[in-house]
C-alpha positions in Angstrom: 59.2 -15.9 80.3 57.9 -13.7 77.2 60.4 -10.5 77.8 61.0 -10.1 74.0 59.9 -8.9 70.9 61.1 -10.1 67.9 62.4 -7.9 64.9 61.2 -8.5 61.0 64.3 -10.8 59.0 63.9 -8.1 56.5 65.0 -4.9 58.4 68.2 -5.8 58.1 67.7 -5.7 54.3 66.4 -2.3 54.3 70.0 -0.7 54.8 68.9 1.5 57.9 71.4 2.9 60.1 72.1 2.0 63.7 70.4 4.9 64.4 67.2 4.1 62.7 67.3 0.5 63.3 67.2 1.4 67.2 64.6 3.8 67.3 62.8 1.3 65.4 63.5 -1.8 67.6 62.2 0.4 70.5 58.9 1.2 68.5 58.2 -2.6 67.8 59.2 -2.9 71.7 56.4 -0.5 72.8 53.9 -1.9 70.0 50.4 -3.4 70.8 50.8 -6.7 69.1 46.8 -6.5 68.1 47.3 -2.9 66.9 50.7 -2.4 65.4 50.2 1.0 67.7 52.4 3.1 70.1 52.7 6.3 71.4 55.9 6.5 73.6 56.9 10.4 74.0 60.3 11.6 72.2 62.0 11.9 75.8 61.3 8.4 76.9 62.6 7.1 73.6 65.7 9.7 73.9 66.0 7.9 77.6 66.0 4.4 76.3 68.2 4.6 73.1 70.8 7.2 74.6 69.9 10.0 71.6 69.0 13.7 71.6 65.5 14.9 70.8 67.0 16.0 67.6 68.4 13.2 66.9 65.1 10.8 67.8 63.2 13.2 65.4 65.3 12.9 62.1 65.3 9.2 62.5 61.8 9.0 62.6 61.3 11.4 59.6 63.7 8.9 57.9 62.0 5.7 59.2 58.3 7.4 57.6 60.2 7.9 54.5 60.9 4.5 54.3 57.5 3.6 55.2 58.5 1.4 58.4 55.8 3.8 60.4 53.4 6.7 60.2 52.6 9.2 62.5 49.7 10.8 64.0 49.5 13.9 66.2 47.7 12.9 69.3 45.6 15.9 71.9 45.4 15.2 75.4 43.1 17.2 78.2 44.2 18.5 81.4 42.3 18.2 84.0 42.2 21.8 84.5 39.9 21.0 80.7 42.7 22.4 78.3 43.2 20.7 75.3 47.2 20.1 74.1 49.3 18.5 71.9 49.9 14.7 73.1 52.7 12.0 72.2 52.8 11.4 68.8 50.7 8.1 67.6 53.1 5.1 66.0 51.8 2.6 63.5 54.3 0.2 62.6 53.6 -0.7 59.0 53.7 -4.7 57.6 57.6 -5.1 56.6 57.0 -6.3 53.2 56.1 -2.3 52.1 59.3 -1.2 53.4 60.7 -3.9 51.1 58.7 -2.9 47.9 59.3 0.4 48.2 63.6 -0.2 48.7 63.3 -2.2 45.6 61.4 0.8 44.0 63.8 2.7 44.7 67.0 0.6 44.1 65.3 0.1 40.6 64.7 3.9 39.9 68.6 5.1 41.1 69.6 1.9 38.4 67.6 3.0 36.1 68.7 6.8 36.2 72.6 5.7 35.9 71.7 4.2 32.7 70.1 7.0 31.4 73.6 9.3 32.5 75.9 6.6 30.6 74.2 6.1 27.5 73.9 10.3 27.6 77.6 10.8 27.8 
């Protein structure tokens, strides 16, 4: 019992694409339910969704942009006392700003067509 995680009703208002919407299902996976936090590497998300480094990394440019999650640069030291770059740091924001800002931005591309018919 209790090996789920349960997925926001809204993301499947957002318009992301299968692409986006797995990367972000694995994030909400790995999340601390107290924290909203994560910090799987980009290899062992690659691993679990199937996609390329590349490919991991645009969808979570694109899942920022939609404000879904931010992203912090972690360090981690070696025990040889190095200091290096870490996983980065997940926050998975509240759902209901992803919405907002979709509306903004349906409103904004409605409201530019408008102004390109009444200027013909």
């Amino acid at each position: 019992m209790g090996h789920y995680f349960l997925l926001p009703n809204e993301i499947f208002t957002l318009g992301l694409s299968p692409g986006e919407l797995s990367v972000y299902a694995y994030l909400i996976f790995c999340e601390d339910r107290e924290t909203h936090q994560c910090w799987p590497s980009i290899g062992r998300i690659c691993q679990y969704t199937g996609m390329s480094a590349n490919t991991v990394a645009k969808y979570i440019r694109q899942l920022e942009e939609k404000r879904l999650i931010d992203t912090e640069p972690t360090k981690v030291k070696t025990k040889a006392g190095l200091v290096r770059n870490g996983n980065l740091l997940y926050t998975i924001r509240p759902i209901q700003e992803a919405v907002n800002c979709k509306l903004e931005r349906d409103l904004t591309a409605q409201s530019e067509q408008r102004r390109t018919k009444k200027n013909r």
